[in-house]
N, C-alpha and C positions, 0 to 999 in steps of 0.2 A: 504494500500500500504506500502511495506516493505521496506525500502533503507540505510538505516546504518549498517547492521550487519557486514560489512568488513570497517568499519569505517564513520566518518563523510563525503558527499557528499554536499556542498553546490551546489547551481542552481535547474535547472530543473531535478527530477528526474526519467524523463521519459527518458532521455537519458543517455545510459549505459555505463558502463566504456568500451574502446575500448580494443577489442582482440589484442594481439602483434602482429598479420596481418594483423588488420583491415585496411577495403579497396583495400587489393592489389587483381589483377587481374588473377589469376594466371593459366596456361594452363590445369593444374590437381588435380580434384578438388571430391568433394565425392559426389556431388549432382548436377547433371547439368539440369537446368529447362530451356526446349524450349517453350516460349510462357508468354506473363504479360496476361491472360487474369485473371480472379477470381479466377478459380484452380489453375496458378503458381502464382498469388502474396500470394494468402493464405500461398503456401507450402514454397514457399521466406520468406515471415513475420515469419512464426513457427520455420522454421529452423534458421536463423539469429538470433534467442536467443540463441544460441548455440556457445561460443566463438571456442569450438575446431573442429566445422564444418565447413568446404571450401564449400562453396557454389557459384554458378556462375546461373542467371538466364538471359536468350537472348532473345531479341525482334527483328523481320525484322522490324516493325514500326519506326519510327522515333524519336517519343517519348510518352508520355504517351498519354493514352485515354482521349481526351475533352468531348464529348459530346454521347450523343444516345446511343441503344443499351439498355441492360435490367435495371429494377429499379425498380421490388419488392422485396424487403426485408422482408423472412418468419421472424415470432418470436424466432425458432429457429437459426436461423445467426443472429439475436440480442445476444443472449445467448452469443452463439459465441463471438461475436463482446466485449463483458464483457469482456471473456477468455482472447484475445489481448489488451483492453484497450483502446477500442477507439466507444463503443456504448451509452455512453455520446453524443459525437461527433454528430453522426449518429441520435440521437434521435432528438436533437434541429435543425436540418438543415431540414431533413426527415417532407413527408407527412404522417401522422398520419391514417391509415385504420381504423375508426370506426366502419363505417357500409354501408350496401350493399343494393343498390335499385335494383328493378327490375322492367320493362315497357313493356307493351305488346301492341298489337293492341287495340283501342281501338271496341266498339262493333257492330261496322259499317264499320270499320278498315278505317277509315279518318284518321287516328293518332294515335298518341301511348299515356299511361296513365299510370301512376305509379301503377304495381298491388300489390308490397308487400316492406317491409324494414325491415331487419334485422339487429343485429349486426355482423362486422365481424367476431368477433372473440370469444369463448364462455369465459364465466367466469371461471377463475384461470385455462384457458390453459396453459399459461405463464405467469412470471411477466414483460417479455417483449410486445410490441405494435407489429404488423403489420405497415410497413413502406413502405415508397415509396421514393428513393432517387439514381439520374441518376448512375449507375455504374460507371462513371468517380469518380464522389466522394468517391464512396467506394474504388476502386486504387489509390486515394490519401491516406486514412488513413493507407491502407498497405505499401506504398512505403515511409510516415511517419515511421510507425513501424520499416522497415527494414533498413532505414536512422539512427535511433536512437540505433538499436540492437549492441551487442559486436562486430560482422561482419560488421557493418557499409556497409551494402550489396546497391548496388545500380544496376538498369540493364544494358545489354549492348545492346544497338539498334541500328538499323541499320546492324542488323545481318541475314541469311536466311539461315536456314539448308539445306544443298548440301545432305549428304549423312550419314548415318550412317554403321561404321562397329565395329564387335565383335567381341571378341577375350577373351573368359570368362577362360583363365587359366592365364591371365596376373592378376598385381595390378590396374591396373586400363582397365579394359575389354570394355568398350567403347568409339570408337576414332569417336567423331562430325566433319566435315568438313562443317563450316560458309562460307558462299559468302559477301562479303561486300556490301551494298547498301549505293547510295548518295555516292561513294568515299571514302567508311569506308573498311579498311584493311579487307582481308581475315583472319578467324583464324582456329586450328584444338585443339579443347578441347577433353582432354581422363577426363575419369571419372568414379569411381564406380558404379555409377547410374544416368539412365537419366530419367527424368518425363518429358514426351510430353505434355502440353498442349497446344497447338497450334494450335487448331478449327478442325471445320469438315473437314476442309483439309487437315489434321497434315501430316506432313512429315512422324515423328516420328512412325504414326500408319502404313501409305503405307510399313514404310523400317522393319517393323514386318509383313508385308501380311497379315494382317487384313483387312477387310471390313467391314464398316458399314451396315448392313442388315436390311431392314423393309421397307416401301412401304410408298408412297407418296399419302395425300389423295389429290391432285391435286385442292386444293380449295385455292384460290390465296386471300391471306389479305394484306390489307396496313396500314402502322403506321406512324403517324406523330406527332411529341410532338408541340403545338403553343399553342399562345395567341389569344382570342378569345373575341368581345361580343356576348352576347347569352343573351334570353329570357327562356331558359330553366334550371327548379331550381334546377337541380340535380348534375350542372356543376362542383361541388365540393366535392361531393359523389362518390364511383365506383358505378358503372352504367352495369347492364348487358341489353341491347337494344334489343329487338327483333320485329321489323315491322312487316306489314304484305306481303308488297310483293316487299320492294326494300333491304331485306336483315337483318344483325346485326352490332352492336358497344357495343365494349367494351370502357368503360369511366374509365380511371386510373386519378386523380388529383395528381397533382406533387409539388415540393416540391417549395416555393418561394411564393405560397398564388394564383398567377397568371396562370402560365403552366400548359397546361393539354394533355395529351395522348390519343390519339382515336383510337385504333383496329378498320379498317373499312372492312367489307367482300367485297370481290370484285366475279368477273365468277369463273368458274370452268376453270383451266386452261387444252387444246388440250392437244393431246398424244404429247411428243416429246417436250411439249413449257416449259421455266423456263421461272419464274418469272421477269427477266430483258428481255424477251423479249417486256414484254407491257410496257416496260417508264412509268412507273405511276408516276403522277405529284403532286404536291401537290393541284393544281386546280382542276385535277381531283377528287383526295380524297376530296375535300372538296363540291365537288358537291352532290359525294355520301353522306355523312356523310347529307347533307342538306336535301337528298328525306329521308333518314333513321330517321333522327328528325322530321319531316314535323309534326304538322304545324307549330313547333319552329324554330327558325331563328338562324345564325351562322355568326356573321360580324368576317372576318380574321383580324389581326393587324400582326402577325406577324408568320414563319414558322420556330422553332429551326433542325428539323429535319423531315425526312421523307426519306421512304422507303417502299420496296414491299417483301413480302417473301410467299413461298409456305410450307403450313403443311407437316410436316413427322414425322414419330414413327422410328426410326434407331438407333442402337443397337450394338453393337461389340462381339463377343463369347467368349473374352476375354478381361480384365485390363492390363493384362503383356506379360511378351515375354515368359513365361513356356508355357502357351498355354493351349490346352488339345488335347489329343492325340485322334486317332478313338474310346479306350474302355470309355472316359470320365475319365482316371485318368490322374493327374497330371505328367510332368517328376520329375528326380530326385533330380533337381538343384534348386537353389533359384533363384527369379527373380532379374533383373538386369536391366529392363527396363519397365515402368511402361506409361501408357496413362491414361488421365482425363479429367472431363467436356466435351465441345461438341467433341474432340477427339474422345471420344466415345460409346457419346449417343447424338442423337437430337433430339427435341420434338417440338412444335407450343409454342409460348412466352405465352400466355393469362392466362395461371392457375398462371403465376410468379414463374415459380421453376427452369428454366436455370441456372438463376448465381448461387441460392443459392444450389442448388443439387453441380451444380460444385465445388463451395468452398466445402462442404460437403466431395466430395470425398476427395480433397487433406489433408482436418483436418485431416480427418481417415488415411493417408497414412502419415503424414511428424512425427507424434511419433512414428513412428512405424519404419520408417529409421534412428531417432536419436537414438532409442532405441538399431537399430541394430549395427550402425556406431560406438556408442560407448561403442560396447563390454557388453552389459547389456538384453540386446535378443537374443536369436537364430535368424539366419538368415529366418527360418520355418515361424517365424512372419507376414513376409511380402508376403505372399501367404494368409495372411487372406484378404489381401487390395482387391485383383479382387473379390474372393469368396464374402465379402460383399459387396459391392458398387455392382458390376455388377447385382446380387441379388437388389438391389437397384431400378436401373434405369430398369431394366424391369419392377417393380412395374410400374414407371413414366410413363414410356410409355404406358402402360397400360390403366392409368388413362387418359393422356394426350389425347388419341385417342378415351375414350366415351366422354369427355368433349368439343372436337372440334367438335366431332358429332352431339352430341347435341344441343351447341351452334348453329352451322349452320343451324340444321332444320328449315324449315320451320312454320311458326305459324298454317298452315292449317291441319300441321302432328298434329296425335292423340296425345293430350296430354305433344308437344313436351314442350313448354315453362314452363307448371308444373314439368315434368322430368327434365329440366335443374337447376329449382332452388331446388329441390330435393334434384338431384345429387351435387350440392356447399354445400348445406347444411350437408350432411352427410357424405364427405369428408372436413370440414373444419377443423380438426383435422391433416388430410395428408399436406392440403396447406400451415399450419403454420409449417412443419415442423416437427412435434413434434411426431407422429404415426412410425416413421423408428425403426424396428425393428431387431437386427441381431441377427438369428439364433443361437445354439449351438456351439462352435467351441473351436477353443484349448484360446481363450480369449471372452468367452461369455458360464459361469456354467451352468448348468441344473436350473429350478427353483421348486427343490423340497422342498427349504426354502423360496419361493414367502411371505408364510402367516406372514413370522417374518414384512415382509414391502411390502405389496401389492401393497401401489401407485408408489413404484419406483420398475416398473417391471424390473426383467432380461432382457437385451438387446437392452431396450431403454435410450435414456436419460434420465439422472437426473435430478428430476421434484423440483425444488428448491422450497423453503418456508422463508418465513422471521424467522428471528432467533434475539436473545439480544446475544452481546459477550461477555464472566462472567469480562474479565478485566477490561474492559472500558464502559462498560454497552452500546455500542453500540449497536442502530437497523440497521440490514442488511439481505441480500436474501443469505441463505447459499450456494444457488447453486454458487456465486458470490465468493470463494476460490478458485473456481476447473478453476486454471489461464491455457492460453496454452506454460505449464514452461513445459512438458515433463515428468511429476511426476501422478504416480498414488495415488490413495487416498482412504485412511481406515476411513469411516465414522462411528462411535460406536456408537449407540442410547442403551442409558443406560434405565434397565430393572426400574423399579417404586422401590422408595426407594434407589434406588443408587445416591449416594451424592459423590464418587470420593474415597471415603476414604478405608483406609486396609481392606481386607476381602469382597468388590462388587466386582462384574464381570468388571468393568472396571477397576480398578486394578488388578484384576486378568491380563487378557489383555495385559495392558502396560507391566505390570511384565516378561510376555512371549517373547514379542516384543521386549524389550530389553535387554534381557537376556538369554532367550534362544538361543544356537546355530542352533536350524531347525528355529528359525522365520524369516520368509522372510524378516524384516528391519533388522536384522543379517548377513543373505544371500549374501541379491544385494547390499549393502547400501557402497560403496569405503572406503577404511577404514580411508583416509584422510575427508571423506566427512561428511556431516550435517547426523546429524541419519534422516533427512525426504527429502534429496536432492534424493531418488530414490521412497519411499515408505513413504505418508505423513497421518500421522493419527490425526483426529477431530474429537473429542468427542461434542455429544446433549445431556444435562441432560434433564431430566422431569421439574424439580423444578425450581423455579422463582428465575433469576439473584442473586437477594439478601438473597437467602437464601442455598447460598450454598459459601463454603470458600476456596480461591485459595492458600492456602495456606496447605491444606492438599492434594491436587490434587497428581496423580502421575508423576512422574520427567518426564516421556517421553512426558507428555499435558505440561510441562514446560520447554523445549531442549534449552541446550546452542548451543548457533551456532554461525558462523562466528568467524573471526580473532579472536576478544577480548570476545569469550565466551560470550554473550549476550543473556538474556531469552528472549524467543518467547513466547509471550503472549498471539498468537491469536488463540488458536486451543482449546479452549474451550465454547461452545457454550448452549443456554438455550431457551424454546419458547418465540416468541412474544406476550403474549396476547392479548396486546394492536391494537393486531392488527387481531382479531377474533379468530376464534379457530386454536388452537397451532397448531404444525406439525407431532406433533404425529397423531393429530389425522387426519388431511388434508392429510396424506401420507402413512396412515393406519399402522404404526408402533404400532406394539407387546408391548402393555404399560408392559404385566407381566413379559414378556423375554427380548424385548429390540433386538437389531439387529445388525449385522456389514456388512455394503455394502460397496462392493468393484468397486471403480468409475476409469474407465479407461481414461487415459491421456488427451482423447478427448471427456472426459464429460458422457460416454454412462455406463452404470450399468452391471459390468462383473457377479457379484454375488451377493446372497443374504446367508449369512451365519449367525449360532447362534452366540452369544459373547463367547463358548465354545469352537467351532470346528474348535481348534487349526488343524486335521491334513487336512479338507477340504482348510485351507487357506494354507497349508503350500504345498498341492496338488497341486494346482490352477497355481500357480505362478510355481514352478517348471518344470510342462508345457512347459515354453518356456524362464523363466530368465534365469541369467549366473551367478554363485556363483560365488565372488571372491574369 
């Protein structure tokens, strides 16, 4: 963690020096976020580092989220949660997912019986856990975050969007009209851009004519998080439950040692009936839940939560207000209004991918508005946001609706309950997260250079590895740099026998980089600004901490920065052995050539290039940067 380079900060240095506006409220503003659910606190929290962005984000709620609602945590939104600075936090509070029971009829089908145990999650998926921790917790750590940021950003609640209208030749093209709820003033916010997040019922998406599209599988589940005794041993394990003939449960353990979550299947709900039509009680669920364990027992103590909701796969044909027209092309303009999370996609809770698909979207979308807001992107940019995400959440859906199917089947269907543990098993790579893949695009290269670095494929994230740092001989997970500061990141894995010094390819490299006038940290980089405050380069040698000399390094692994010119010390990195095999070889890096990956702002691997192919990088970025 970095906090002096614009002088001495005594106290805490998680909290930021404030913007010369911070705080104020202001009518027009560059980012206007409808909704605190996971996708607007995410794109609240990312933006709010941003001293020269105006941010305003509104809640109709009242105040924040307490209780219920979703609370797995993939390995990726841990990753995440690094980037922002607060999956420390998250880990120690957080139920730990180790591994996965599964019960089936027994062979008389009087009961059910433990048929298999796996782990959840596979080895060196992530160096983050699978988590379980109530979403209210997790919009604490962001509304921490955005408390603490240069914006000093806080929500405004008790707000309800009335109407949205457009006016895209103005400076600020969309005017929000707020209803006041509880006695809270009316307000009218204009803004460069609006992000809806504000649920399946988004205002936001109605006042763009969007619809959610996809079909309801009409299979009615109830959830309730409580305190429980039980004779049943698995009360602390996930739990996939399948009877034989009064149904399934899903068993989530939650976070406290005590809470626990029970997915109970309930009927097949009638043409025409939603789910608040049957009242379901928490007595009730807890009767079912009784014949579904049988002959295991269930004494209640207490009910935190509960609820009833019906499956659906629903889908939007669009992220933004560009739209697509009858031939499938875009129009000509850049988007101005954007929708996320269940705004517009929803899917069945039980795989755990609601919140963190949502926050998902908004990472991918809020560097990409800083980028543009401050003059350092083409506006083009932000047309990657629908094209990926939406691309995205069709996959979910996708998956989401063999895995409710499955789930539900019946034990007497052929083979069903082997197919269900199958299908977890070989998507468990999807459920952590970590398998999201985006396409070719004007920010995701071809991967005609995959082989220089195989394991961090093109267009996935960056699959972190532990690393030593040459200054301080620190151990750490390199993926654990790539912070959500809005800066993209030049990773150079030095060819075998490169030691830093005159005449290797990583000095060659640096030399380019900061001196050539085509190199992209030439290019974008303000010329008031830190040589890596737009384009940040880290260098991975082969050779072990102590046998390589920071003192011959090249200046650019050494940047003065901040007010008083201060060396940055930490952008020279070395394998961990100590801690198995290195990452060259864990991440299939090119030992004879060596590699330069290009990591975009929210963590995902835009390129894989040689440490030569000065004009592919100098391509790449031109793309869609903005020279000064």
């Amino acid at each position: 963690m970095q906090y002096h380079f614009d002088g001495f900060r005594p106290g805490d240095p998680n909290i930021l020096p404030p913007a010369a506006d911070a705080g104020r409220q202001a009518d027009e503003v560059d980012v206007l976020i409808v909704g605190c659910g996971p996708a607007g606190l995410t794109l609240a929290a990312q933006l709010s580092a941003f001293p020269d962005i105006r941010t305003r984000i509104v809640e109709q709620k009242s105040g924040p989220l307490q209780i219920g609602q979703a609370d797995g945590v993939a390995c990726r939104s841990m990753e995440m949660f690094e980037a922002f600075g607060f999956a420390e936090k998250v880990a120690k509070e957080a139920y730990w997912v180790n591994e996965t029971t599964f019960w089936r009829p027994t062979q008389g089908r009087a009961g059910i019986a433990r048929a298999d145990r796996i782990d959840d999650v596979e080895d060196d998926l992530s160096e983050m856990p699978h988590t379980v921790l109530s979403q209210a917790r997790i919009h604490d750590f962001f509304l921490e975050e955005m408390r603490n940021s240069p914006r000093r950003l806080v929500p405004d609640y008790n707000l309800r969007l009335a109407s949205l209208q457009r006016d895209y030749a103005g400076e600020y093209p969309v005017a929000a009209t707020f209803e006041g709820v509880d006695g809270n003033a009316s307000a009218v916010i204009r803004a460069r851009y609006v992000v809806g997040c504000d649920g399946a019922r988004s205002m936001v998406r109605q006042s763009l004519g969007y619809a959610l599209k996809g079909v309801a599988a009409r299979q009615l589940w109830g959830v309730m998080d409580v305190m429980v005794v039980t004779d049943f041993p698995d009360i602390r394990l996930k739990c996939a439950i399948q009877s034989a003939d009064e149904g399934s449960i899903l068993i989530i353990p939650r976070e406290g040692g005590a809470l626990v979550r029970l997915y109970i299947e309930l009927d097949e709900l009638a043409p025409g009936e939603r789910a608040a039509d049957r009242k379901v009680t928490p007595e009730f669920l807890l009767g079912r839940a009784r014949a579904i364990l049988a002959p295991y027992t269930l004494d209640l103590k207490e009910v935190a939560w509960c609820s009833a909701y019906e499956i659906g796969q629903r889908v939007c044909d669009s992220f933004d207000d560009v739209g697509v027209d009858s031939d499938g092309d875009h129009e000509s303009r850049s988007p101005r209004i954007f929708i996320a999370g269940d705004a517009c996609h929803t899917h069945s809770p039980k795989a755990g991918q609601g919140m963190n698909v949502s926050m998902a979207d908004t990472f991918n979308l809020g560097w990409k508005l800083a980028s543009v807001l401050r003059e350092q992107a083409h506006p083009r940019l932000l047309r990657t946001y629908s094209e990926e995400r939406r691309a995205k959440a069709q996959e979910l859906i996708d998956f989401d609706r063999d895995m409710a199917r499955l789930f539900s089947a019946r034990s007497d269907d052929a083979n069903s309950a082997d197919q269900f543990q199958r299908y977890l098993q070989k998507h468990g790579r999807y459920t952590a997260g970590v398998e999201t893949q985006y396409d070719q695009s004007l920010i995701v290269a071809t991967s005609e250079h995959q082989s220089l670095a195989a394991g961090l494929t093109v267009g996935k994230r960056f699959h972190s590895a532990p690393v030593i740092r040459l200054a301080d001989a620190k151990p750490l997970h390199l993926g654990h740099v790539l912070k959500a500061d809005g800066r993209w990141r030049l990773i150079a894995f030095a060819a075998a026998g490169d030691t830093g010094g005159p005449g290797g390819a990583i000095a060659g490299l640096c030399d380019f980089l900061a001196n050539d006038p085509a190199s992209p940290v030439r290019r974008y980089t303000p010329t008031a600004g830190d040589s890596d405050s737009v384009i940040d380069l880290r260098t991975v040698f082969q050779a072990g901490h102590r046998d390589l000399a920071l003192e011959t390094m090249p200046p650019l692994l050494k940047p003065a920065k901040g007010r008083h010119g201060l060396t940055d010390y930490e952008k020279i990195f070395c394998p961990d052995l100590k801690q198995g095999p290195d990452l060259f070889d864990l991440r299939g890096i090119d030992r004879q050539k060596g590699a330069l990956v290009v990591v975009r702002p929210d963590q995902f691997v835009a390129a894989v290039l040689g440490l030569a192919d000065r004009e592919a990088l100098q391509a790449f970025f031109a793309g869609f940067m903005l020279g000064r």
